[in-house]
N, C-alpha and C positions, 0 to 999 in steps of 0.2 A: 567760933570754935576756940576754945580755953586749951592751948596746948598743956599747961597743967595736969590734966588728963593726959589720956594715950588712946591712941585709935589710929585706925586707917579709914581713906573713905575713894571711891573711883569716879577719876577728872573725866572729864571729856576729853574723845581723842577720835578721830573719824576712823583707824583700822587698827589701833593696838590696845595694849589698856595700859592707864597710864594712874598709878597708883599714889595717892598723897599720907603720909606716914607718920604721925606726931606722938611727941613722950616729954616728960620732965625735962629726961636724961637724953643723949647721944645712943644711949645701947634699949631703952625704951623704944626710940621712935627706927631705929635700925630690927626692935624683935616685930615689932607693928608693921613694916616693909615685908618681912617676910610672912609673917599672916594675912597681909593681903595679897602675896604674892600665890600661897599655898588656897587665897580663896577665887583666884581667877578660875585654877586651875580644877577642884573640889570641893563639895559642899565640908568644911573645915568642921564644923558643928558635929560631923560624922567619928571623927578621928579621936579616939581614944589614945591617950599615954603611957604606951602598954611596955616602947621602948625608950632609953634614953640614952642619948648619943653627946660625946664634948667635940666642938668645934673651935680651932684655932688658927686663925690668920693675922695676916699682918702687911701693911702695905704704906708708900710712902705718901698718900692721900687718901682722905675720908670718901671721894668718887671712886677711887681705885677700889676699897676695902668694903663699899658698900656693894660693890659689882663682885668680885669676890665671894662675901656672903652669898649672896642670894643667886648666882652658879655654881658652887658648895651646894647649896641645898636644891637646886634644879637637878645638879649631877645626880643626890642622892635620891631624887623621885625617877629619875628616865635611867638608870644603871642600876639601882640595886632596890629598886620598887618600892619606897618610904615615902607616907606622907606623915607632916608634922600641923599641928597646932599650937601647941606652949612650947615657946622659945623664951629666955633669961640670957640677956646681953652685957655683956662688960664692951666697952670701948675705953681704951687706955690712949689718950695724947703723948708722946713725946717725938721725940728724932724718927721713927716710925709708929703708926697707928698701930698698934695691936686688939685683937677684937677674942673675948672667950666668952663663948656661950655654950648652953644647954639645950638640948632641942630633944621632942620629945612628941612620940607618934604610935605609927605603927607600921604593917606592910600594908603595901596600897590594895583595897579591893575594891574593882570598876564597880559591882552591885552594890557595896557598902557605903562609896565615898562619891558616888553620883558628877562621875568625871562631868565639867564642862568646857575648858579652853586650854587647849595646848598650849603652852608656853615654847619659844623656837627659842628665844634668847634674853637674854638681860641685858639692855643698852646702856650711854651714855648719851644717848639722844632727847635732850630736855629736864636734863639731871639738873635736882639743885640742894643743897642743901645750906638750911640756915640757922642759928641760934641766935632766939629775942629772949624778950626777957621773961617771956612763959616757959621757954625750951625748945628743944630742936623740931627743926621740918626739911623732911626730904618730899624730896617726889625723883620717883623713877618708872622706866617706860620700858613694857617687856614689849616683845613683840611678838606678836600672834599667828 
């Protein structure tokens, strides 16, 4: 796998799903986490761009900020009924992480977006995140 590109792809995991995330960049392989995160949960392929929402966080670790994320946009599918497909991530390094992104969907419809796995939460259980010299790779583990 060429991290140079960008993608997600789903690890083996015997009862959760547990998602591997890759990009150039830090806010690539973090918009990739949550497309795979939005495809546990819906066929993604469905989800049209119809709204667009800015997203801004900030946290004193890249585990912290990536959990963050992707409970942000958990919150925004189980409380105000949105599902997203194109997301654009900035991740800013300094004294705290800062993270701004675009995201970008619609309102969820079960007949439209062919619900298939509830997400209960976003762990730190088997978290990791690394940068080679293709670019970064996380993996994280929702739990089902």
């Amino acid at each position: 796998m060429s991290l140079s590109r960008k993608g997600f792809r789903f690890l083996e995991h015997t009862s959760d799903a547990y998602v591997e995330a890759y990009g150039p960049t830090l806010g690539d392989a973090f918009a990739e986490a949550a497309r795979g995160m939005f495809e546990v949960m819906v066929d993604t392929s469905r989800v049209e761009p119809r709204i667009e929402e800015e997203v801004e966080l900030e946290a004193d670790s890249l585990e912290v900020l990536l959990v963050s994320w992707l409970e942000e946009l958990l919150y925004k599918f189980d409380a105000e009924g949105k599902v997203y497909s194109e997301f654009d991530v900035e991740v800013a390094e300094g004294e705290v992480y800062r993270l701004k992104a675009r995201v970008r969907g619609e309102e969820y419809s079960p007949e439209k977006h062919m619900p298939k796995t509830d997400i209960k939460a976003v762990t730190y259980g088997m978290m990791e995140i690394s940068k080679g010299e293709e670019g970064w790779k996380l993996r994280v583990l929702f739990d089902i």
